[in-house]
C-alpha positions in Angstrom: -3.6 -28.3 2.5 -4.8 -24.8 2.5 -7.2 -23.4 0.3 -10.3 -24.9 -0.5 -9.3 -28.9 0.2 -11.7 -29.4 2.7 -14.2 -32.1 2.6 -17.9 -31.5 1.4 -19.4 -32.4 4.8 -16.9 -29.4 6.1 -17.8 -27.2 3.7 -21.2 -27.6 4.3 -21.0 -27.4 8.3 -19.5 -23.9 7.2 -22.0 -22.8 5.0 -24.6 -22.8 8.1 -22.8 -21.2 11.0 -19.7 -20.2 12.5 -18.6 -20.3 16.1 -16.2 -17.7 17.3 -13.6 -19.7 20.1 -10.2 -18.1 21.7 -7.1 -20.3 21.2 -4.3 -19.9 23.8 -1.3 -21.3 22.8 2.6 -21.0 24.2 4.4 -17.9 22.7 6.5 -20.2 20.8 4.3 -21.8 19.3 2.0 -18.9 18.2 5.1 -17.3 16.8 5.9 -20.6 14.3 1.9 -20.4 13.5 2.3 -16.7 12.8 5.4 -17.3 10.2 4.1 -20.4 8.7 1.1 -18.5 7.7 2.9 -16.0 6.7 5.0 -17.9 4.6 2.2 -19.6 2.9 0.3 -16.4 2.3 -2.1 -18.0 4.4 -4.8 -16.7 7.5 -3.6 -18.2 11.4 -7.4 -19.2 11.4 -7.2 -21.1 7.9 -4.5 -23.5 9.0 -5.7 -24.0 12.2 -9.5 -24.8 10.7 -7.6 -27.2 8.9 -5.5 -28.6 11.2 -8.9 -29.2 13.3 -10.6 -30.7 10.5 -7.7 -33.0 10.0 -8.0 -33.7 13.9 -11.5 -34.9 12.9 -10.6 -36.9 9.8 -8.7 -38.7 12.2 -10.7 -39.3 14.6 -13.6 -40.7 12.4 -11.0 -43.0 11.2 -9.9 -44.5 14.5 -11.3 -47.5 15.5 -10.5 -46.4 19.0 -12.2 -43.6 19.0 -15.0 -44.6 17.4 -15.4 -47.3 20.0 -15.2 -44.5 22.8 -17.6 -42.5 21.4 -20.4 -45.2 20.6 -19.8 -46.2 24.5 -20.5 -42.4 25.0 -23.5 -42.5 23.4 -25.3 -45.4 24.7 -24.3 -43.6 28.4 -26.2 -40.9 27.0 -29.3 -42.6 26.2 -29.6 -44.5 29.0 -29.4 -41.2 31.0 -32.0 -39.4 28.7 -34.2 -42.2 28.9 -34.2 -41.9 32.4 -34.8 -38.4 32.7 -37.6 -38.8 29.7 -39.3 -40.9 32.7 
């Protein structure tokens, strides 16, 4: 999971640029985080990055989803188009 299993098309997103984003999260919660990467000898930020990028994996996957987002984007164009005159 941790260390270095990431997919090319992440690593090469990463390679680019970096965003910086705060992540609130119940005490609880942030607590388990804290000891599960301390456990693994892991950072918060690397399981979280690949918790996200699982997220995405996911999301790619899911016909659902991917249904969602195409209706998103044709809304999108339309809208451009208009404003492109």
């Amino acid at each position: 999971m941790y260390g270095g299993k990431r997919s090319k098309h992440w690593s090469t997103l990463m390679a680019d640029t970096q965003k910086v984003m705060t992540l609130r999260l119940p005490a609880g919660q942030a607590e388990a985080l804290d000891f599960i990467a301390e456990v693994d000898s892991v950072s918060v930020s690397e399981i979280i990055r690949d918790a996200i990028e699982n997220h995405i994996e996911l999301c790619r996957a899911d016909d659902g989803f991917q249904k969602r987002l195409a209706a998103s984007m044709e809304r999108h164009k339309r809208i451009l188009d208009r404003l492109a005159g």
